[in-house]
PASEBA-1860 file (N, C-alpha, C; in nm, 3 decimals):
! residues 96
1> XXXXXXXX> 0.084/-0.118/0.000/0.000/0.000/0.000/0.089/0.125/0.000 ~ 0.026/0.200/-0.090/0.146/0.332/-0.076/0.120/0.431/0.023 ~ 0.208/0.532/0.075/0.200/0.591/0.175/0.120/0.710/0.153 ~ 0.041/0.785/0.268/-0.005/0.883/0.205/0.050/1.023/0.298 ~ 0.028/1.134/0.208/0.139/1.217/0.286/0.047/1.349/0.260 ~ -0.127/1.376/0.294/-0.194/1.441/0.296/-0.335/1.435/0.324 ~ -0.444/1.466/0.331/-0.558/1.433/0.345/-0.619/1.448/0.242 ~ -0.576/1.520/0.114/-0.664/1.503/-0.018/-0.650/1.331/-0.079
9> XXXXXXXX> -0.492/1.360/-0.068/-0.494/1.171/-0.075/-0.558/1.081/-0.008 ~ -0.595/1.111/0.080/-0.644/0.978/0.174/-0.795/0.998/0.140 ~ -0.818/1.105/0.087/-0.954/1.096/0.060/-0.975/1.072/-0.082 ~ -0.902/1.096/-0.123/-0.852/0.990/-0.257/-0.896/0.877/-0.284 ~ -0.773/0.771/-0.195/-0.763/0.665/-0.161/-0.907/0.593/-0.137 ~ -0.936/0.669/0.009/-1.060/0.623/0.030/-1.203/0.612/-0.071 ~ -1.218/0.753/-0.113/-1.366/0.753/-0.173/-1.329/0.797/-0.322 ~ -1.216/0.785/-0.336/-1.199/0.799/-0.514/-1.153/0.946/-0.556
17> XXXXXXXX> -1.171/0.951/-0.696/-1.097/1.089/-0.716/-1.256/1.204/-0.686 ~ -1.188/1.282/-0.703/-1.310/1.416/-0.743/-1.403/1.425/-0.845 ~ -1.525/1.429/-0.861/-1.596/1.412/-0.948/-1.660/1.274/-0.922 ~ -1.612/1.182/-0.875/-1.676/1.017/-0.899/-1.778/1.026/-0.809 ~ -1.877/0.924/-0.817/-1.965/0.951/-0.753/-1.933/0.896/-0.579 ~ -1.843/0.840/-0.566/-1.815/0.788/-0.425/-1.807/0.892/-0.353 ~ -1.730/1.006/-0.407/-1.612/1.079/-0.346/-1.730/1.178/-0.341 ~ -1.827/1.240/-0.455/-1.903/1.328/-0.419/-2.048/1.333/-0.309
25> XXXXXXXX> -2.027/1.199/-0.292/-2.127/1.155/-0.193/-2.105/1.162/-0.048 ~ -1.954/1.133/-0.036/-1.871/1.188/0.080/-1.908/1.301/0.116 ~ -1.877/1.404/0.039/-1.819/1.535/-0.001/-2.015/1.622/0.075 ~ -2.104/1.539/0.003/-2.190/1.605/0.045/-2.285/1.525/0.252 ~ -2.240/1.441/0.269/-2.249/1.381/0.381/-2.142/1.500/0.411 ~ -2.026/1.565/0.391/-1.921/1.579/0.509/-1.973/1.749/0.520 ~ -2.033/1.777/0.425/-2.070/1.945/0.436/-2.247/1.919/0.500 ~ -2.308/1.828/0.502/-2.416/1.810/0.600/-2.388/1.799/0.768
33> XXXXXXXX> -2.281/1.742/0.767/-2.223/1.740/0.899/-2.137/1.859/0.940 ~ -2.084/1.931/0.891/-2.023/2.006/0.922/-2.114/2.160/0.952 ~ -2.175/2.165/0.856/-2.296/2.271/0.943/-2.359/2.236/1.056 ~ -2.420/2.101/1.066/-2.485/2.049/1.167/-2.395/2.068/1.287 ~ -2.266/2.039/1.293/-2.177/2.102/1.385/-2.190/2.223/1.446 ~ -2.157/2.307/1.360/-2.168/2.459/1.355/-2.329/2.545/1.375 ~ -2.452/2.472/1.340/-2.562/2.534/1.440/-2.565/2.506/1.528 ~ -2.543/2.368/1.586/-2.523/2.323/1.734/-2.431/2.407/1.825
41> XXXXXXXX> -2.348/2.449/1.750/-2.247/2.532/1.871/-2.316/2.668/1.877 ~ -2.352/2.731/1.761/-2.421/2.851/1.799/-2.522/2.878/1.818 ~ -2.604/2.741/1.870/-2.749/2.745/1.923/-2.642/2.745/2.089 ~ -2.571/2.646/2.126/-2.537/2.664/2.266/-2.501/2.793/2.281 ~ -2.441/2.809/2.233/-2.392/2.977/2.227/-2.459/3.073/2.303 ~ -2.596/3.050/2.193/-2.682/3.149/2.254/-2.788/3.061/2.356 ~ -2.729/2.950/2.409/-2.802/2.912/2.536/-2.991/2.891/2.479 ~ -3.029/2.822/2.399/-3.143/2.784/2.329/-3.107/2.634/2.303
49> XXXXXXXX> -3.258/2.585/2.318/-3.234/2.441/2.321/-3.318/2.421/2.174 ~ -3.303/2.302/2.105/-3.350/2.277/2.030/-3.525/2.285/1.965 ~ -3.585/2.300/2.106/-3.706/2.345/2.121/-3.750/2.465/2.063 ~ -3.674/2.539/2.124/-3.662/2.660/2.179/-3.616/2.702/2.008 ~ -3.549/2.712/1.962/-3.477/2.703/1.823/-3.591/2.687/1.716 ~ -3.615/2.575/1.752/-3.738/2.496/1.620/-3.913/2.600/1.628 ~ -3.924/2.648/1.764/-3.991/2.749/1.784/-4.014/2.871/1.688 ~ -3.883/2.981/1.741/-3.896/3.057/1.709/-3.846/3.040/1.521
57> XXXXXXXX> -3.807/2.980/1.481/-3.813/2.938/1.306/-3.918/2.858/1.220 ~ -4.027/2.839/1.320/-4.139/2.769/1.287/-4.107/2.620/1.239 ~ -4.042/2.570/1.239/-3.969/2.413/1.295/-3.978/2.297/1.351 ~ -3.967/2.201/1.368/-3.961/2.115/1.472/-3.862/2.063/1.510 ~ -3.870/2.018/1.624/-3.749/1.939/1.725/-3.612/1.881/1.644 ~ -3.698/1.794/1.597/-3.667/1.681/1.536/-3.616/1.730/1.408 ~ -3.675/1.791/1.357/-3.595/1.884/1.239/-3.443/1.932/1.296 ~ -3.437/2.036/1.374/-3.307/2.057/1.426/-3.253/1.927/1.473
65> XXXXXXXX> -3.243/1.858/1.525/-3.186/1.757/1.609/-3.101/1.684/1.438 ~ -3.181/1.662/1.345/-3.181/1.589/1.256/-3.043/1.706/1.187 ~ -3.083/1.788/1.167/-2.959/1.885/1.077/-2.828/1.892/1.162 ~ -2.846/1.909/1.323/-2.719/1.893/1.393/-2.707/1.756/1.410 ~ -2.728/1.666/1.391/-2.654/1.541/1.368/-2.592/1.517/1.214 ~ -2.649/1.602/1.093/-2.557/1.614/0.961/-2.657/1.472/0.854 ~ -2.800/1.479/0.944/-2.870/1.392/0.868/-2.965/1.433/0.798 ~ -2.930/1.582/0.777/-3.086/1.649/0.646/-2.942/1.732/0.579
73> XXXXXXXX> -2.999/1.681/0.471/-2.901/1.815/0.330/-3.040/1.927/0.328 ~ -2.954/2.049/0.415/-3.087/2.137/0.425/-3.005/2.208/0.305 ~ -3.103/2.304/0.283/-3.074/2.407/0.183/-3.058/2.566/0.289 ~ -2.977/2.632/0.166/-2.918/2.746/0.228/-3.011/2.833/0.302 ~ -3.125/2.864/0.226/-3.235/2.960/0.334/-3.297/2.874/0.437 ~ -3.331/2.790/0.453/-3.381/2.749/0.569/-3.254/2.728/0.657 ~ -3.127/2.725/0.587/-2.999/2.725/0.788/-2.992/2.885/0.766 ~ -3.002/2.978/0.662/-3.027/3.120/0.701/-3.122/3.185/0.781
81> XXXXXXXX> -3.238/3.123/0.758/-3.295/3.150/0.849/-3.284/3.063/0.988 ~ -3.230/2.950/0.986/-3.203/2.918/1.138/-3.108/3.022/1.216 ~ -3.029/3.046/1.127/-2.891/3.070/1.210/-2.923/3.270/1.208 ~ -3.012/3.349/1.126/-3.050/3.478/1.147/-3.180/3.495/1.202 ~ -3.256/3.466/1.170/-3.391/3.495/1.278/-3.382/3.382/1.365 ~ -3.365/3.270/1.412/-3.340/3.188/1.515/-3.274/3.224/1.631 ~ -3.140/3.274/1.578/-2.988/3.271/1.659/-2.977/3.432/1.662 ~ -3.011/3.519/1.582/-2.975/3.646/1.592/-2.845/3.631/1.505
89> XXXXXXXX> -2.771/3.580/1.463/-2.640/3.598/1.384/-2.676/3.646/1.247 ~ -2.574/3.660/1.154/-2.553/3.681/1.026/-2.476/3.521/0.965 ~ -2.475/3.506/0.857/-2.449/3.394/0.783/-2.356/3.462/0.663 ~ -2.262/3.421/0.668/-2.123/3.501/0.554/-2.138/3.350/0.494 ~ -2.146/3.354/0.379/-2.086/3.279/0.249/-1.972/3.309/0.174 ~ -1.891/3.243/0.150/-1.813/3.293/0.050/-1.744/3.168/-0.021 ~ -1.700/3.197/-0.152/-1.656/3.107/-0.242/-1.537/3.079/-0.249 ~ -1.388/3.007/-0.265/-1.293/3.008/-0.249/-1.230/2.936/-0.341
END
């Protein structure tokens, strides 16, 4: 096995090149989870429980619970509106 000496490689390795469908399936599981991360911390943040959250965004529980575990591919306005009328924050996008 050859060595790997980065994490694009290993994700390589693992789920194939870029574009294939392995690798883009990853790719979108790992950006479902990674927001789901990131409302969870800034719902604690602002000390709101998931209830409390799914409330004031007209929501349910289980809806949030489900996006911070990285198990709904939400779309951009509905975590905009979680994360600005929910949370009080702003939401920066940017392309890179």
């Amino acid at each position: 096995m050859q060595a790997i000496d980065n994490f694009d490689e290993l994700l390589e390795q693992k789920y194939g090149a870029k574009g294939s469908s392995k690798r883009e399936e990853f790719e979108t599981d790992s950006l479902a989870f990674r927001l789901g991360v990131m409302l969870k911390e800034a719902r604690k943040e602002a000390r709101m429980t998931q209830e409390q959250l799914a409330e004031k965004t007209g929501t349910k529980k289980s809806y949030i619970s489900r996006i911070e575990r990285g198990l709904s591919d939400i779309q951009i306005s509905t975590y905009s509106r979680l994360i600005e009328i929910g949370l009080g924050r702003k939401l920066t996008i940017s392309i890179a």
